[in-house]
C-alpha positions in Angstrom: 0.4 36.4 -12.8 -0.5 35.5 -16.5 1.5 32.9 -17.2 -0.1 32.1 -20.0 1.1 35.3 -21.7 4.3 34.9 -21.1 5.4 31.7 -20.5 7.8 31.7 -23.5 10.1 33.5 -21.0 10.3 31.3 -18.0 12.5 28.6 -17.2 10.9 25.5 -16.2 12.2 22.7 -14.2 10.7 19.1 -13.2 12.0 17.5 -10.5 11.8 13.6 -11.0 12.2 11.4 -13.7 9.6 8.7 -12.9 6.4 8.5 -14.9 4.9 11.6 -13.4 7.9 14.2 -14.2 7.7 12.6 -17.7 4.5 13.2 -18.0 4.4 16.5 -16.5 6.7 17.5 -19.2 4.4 15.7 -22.1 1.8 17.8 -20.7 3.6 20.7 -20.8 4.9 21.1 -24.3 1.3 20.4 -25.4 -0.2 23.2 -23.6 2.7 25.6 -24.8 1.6 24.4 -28.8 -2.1 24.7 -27.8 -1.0 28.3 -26.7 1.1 28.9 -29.9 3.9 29.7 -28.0 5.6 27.6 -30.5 6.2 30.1 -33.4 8.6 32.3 -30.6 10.8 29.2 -29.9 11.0 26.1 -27.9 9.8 25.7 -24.5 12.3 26.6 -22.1 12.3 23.2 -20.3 14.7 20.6 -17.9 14.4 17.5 -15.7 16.6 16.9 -13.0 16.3 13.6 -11.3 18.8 11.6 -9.3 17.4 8.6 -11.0 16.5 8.0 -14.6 14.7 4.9 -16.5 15.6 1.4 -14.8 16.6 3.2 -11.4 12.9 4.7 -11.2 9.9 3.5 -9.3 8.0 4.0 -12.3 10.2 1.1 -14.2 8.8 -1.5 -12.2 5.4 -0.7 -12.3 2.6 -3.7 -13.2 0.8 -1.1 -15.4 -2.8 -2.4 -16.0 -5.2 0.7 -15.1 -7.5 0.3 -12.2 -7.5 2.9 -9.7 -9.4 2.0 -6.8 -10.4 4.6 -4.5 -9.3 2.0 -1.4 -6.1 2.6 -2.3 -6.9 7.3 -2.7 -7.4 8.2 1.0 -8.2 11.4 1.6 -9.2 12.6 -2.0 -12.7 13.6 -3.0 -14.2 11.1 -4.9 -15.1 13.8 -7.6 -11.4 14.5 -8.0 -10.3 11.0 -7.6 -13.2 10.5 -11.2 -12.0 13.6 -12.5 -8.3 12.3 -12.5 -8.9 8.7 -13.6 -11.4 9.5 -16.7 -8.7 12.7 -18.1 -5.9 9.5 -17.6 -8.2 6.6 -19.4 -8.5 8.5 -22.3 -5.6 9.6 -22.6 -4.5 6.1 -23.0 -7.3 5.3 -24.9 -6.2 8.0 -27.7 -2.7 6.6 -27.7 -4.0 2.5 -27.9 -5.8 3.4 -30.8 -3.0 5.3 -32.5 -0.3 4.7 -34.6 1.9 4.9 -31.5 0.6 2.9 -29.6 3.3 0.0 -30.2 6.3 2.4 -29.4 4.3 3.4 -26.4 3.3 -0.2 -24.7 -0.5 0.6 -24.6 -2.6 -2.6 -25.2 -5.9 -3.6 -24.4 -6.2 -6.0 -21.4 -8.7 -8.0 -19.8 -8.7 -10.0 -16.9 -9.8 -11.2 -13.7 -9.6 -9.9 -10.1 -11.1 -12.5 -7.2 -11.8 -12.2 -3.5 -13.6 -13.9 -0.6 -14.9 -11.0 1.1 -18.1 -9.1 -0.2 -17.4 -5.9 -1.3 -18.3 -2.4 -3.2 -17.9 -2.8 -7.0 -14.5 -0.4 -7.4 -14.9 2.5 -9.0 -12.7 2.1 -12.0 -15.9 0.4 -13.1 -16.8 3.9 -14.2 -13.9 4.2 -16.4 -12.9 0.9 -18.6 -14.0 -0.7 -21.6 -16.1 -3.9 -19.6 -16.6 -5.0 -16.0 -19.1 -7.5 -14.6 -19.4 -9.7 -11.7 -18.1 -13.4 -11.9 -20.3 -16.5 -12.0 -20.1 -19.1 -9.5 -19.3 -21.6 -12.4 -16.8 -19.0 -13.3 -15.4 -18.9 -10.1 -15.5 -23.0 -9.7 -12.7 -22.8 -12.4 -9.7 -21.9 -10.7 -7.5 -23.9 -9.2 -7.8 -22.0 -5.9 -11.6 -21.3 -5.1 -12.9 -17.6 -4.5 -16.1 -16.7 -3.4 -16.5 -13.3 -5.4 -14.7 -11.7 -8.3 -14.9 -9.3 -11.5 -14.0 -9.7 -15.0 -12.7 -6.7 -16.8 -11.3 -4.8 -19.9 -9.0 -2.2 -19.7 -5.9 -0.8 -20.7 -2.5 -2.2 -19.5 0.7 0.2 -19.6 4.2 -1.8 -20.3 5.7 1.0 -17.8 9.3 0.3 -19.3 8.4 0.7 -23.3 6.5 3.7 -22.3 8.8 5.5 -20.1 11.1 5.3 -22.9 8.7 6.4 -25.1 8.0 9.7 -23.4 11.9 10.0 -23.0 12.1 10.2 -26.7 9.4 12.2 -27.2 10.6 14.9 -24.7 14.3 14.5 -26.7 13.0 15.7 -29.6 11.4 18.4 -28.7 14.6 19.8 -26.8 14.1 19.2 -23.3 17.0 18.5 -21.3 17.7 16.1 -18.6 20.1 16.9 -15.6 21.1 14.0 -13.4 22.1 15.1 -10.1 20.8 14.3 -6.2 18.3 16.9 -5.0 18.2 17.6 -1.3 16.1 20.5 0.3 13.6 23.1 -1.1 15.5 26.0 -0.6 18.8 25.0 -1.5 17.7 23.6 -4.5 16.3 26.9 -5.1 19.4 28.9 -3.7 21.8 26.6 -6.1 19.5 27.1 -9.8 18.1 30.5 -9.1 17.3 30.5 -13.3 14.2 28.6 -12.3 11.4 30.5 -12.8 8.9 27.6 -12.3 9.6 24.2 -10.6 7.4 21.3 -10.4 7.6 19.0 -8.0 7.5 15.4 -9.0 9.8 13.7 -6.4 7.8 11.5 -5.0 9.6 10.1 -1.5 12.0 12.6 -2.5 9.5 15.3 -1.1 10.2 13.7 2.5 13.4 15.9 2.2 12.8 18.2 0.1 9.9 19.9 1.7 9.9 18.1 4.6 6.6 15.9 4.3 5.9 14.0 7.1 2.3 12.4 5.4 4.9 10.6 2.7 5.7 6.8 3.4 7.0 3.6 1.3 4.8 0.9 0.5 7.4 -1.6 -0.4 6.5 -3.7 -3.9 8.7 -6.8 -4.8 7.7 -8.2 -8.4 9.6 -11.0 -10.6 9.2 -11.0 -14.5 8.7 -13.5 -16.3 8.7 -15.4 -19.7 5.4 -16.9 -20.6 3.5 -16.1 -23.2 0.8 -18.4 -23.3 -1.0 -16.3 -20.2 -3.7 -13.8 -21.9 -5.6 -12.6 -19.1 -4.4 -10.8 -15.6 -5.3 -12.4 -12.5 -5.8 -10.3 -9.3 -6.7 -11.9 -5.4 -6.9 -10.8 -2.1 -4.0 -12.5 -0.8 -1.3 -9.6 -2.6 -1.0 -12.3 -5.9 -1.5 -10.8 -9.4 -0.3 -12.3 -12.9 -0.3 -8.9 -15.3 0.7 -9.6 -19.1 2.8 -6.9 -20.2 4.4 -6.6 -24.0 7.1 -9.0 -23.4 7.2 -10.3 -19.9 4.5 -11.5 -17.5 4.4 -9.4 -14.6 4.2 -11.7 -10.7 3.8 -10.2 -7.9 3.0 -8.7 -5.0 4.1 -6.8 -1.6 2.7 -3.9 0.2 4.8 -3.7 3.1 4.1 0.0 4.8 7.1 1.7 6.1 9.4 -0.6 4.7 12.6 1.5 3.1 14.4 -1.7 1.7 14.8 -2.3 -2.0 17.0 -5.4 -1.5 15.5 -8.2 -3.3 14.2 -10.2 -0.4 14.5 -14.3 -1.1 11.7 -14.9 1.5 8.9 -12.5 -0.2 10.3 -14.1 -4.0 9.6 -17.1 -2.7 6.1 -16.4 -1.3 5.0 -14.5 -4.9 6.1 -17.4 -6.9 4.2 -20.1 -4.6 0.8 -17.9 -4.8 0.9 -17.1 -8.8 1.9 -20.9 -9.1 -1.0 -21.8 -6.6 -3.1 -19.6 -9.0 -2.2 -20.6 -12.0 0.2 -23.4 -12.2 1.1 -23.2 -15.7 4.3 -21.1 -14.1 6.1 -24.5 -13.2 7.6 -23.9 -16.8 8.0 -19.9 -17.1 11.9 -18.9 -17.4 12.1 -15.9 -14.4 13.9 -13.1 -16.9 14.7 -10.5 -14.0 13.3 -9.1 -10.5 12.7 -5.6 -8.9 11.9 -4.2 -5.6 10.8 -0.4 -5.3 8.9 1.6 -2.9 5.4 3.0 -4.2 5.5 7.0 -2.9 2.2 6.8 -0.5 0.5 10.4 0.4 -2.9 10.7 2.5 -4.1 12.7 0.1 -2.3 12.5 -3.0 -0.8 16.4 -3.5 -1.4 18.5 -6.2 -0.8 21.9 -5.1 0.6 25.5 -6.4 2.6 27.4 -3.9 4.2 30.4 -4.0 7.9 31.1 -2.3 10.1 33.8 -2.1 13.9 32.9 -2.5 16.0 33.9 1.2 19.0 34.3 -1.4 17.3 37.0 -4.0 14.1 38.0 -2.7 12.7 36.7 -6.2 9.3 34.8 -5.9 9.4 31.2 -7.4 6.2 28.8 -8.0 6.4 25.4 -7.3 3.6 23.0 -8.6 3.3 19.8 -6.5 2.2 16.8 -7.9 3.3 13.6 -5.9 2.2 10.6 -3.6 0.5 8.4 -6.0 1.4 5.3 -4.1 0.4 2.1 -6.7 -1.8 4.5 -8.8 1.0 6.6 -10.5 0.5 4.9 -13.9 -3.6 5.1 -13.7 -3.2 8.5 -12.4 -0.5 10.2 -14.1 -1.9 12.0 -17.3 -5.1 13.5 -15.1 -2.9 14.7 -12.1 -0.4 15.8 -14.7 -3.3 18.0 -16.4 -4.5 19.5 -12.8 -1.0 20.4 -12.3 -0.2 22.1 -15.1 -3.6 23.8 -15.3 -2.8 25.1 -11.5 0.6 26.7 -13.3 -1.5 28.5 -16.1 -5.1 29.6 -13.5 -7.4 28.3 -16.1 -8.0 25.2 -13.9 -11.7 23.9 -14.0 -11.0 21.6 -10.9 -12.2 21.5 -7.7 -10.8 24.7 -5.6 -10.6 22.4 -2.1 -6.7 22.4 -1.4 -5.6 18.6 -1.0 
C-alpha cells in the first residue's frame, strides 16, 4: 500500500496525548507538507487520549536530554544512536529559533556524579560538551563523589513545550477527543472511520493490546522556586536538581511495579533531604507544587507497524506502535516519532530487525 499517494484520504488517529502522541502528530503534518499533500486540503487528523496536559506523564517530566543506553534494554545500540541524534537535533533546530522561548528549549549544562567506575554514557555522542570531572572538581561538593561528568546539553521545560505542540497542532486543524480507551478491537469496532491509528498509549498498551513486557517505574518529583541554581546536578543515589524555565526540578524515584500516583510524604521527604544534602542552598527554596507519575517501561521500547483486519467489517486497519520509553520519552520522542511515521509511509531507512 502507497500511502504516500494517497494519504490525503485516510483518517488518522493518535492515541495518547503525552509527548509522544504530540509529537507523532508534529511529525505527521510535516511529512504531509513535505509530500504537498497540502494544496488538496488539511490532513485528516485526531487525538484521543483519556488524559490531556497536567494529567499526562509527559507533564511531569525533568526534561534535560541524556539518554543512556542503561536505561534502553533490549534496543540495538545503532537504533538506540539513530533515535537520539534525529531527537538532538531536532531540539537543537528549535533552541536556536525564534521559537524556541514558546517551546522551553534552552541550553543546559551540568553535572552528574557517582562512586562506582563506569562506561562514559553514550549521550556523549550526542550533546554540545562532556568531559570527565577533576578530583579538585569533585572535592567541591558538599557530599564527596569519587567520579563524575560535566556536560552541555539541551533541557526540555516538558510543560511550556507540551503546550507548545498543543498550539501548534490547533492551528493546523487537528482535533482532540477526550475519552477512555480500552481494548484494540473495540476501539477499532467503536471508530471504524479510522483508516490509520497510532499507538502512543504508553501503560495504556497493557490493555489495549494486551502487553505483558509494559510496567511502571514510579517517579515522585517536587518543583521548586530557586533561581539562583544554574547548573543540573545528577548522583547515584536517585537525587538530581534540573533547572527548568521557571521552576527547579527535585527529585527522584524509580520504584518498578509500583502503580501508585499518590504523593507519598515518606519519598518527599527523602528527595528533599538528598537535594538539600547536595546542595544546601534549598533550605530557602519556596516548594511551588509536586507530582508523581509512572514512566511507561518496555524491554525493548516498540516501534512497530501491524496490520489487522477489523472482526466487525472485514476492513484492514494499520496500527503504528510507538510506546515504552520509560524516563527517555522526552530525549527520545522526535527520533521514535520519525521511525514511526516513516514505518506508516515504507520509505523507512531504519534498521529492518522487528523490536
Amino acid at each position: 500500500m502507497e500511502l504516500s499517494k494517497n494519504l490525503i484520504r485516510k483518517k488518522i488517529v493518535i492515541l495518547g496525548a503525552g509527548v509522544i502522541g504530540l509529537s507523532t502528530a508534529e511529525r505527521l503534518i510535516e511529512k504531509y507538507n513535505e509530500l504537498n499533500l497540502s494544496k488538496f486540503g488539511p490532513i485528516d487528523l485526531t487525538i484521543i487520549s483519556e488524559t490531556f496536559a497536567k494529567d499526562t506523564t509527559s507533564d511531569g517530566a525533568g526534561g534535560l536530554f541524556r539518554p543512556d543506553d542503561r536505561f534502553i534494554p533490549g534496543v540495538p545500540k545503532e537504533q538506540v544512536k539513530k533515535w537520539a541524534t534525529d531527537s538532538f537535533k531536532y531540539f537543537d533546530q528549535l533552541l536556536f529559533s525564534k521559537e524556541a522561548g514558546k517551546a522551553g528549549v534552552f541550553q543546559a549544562s551540568g553535572y552528574q556524579m557517582f562512586n562506582d567506575e563506569r562506561i562514559d554514557p553514550s549521550y556523549k555522542d550526542y550533546v554540545y560538551q562532556f568531559r570527565s570531572l577533576t578530583k579538585k572538581e569533585l572535592d567541591y561538593f558538599p557530599k564527596k563523589f569519587k567520579y563524575g561528568y560535566f556536560s552541555t546539553t539541551i533541557g526540555i521545560d516538558t510543560r511550556t513545550f507540551m503546550q507548545y505542540l498543543t498550539n501548534k497542532l490547533i492551528l493546523n486543524g487537528v482535533e482532540f477527543l477526550m475519552k477512555k480507551i480500552e481494548s484494540q478491537e473495540n476501539f477499532i469496532r467503536e471508530h471504524p472511520q479510522f483508516d490509520i491509528i497510532f499507538n502512543c498509549l504508553g501503560l495504556g498498551s497493557i490493555n489495549f493490546c494486551d502487553d505483558t513486557k509494559m510496567i511502571p517505574i514510579r517517579g515522585q518529583m517536587i518543583r521548586v522556586k530557586a533561581p539562583w541554581i544554574k547548573h543540573f546536578y545528577y548522583t547515584d543515589d536517585n537525587c538530581y536538581i534540573i533547572p527548568n524555565i521557571n521552576t527547579i526540578c527535585l527529585g527522584g524515584t524509580r520504584q518498578k511495579g509500583n502503580y501508585s500516583v499518590e504523593l507519598d510524604e515518606k519519598d518527599g521527604k527523602g528527595i528533599m533531604e538528598r537535594c538539600k544534602e547536595l546542595c544546601p542552598s534549598l533550605e530557602s527554596a519556596s516548594i511551588e507544587w509536586e507530582w508523581a507519575g509512572l514512566r511507561p517501561h518496555r524491554e525493548p521500547i516498540r516501534v512497530e507497524k501491524e496490520v489487522v483486519t477489523c472482526s466487525h467489517t472485514s476492513r484492514q486497519k494499520i496500527i503504528i506502535h510507538n510506546y515504552g520509553h520509560g524516563g527517555n520519552g522526552i530525549s527520545l520522542s522526535r527520533g521514535t516519532c520519525m521511525h514511526a511515521v516513516d514505518l506508516l509511509l515504507n520509505t523507512s531507512d531504519y534498521l529492518k530487525s522487528k523490536l
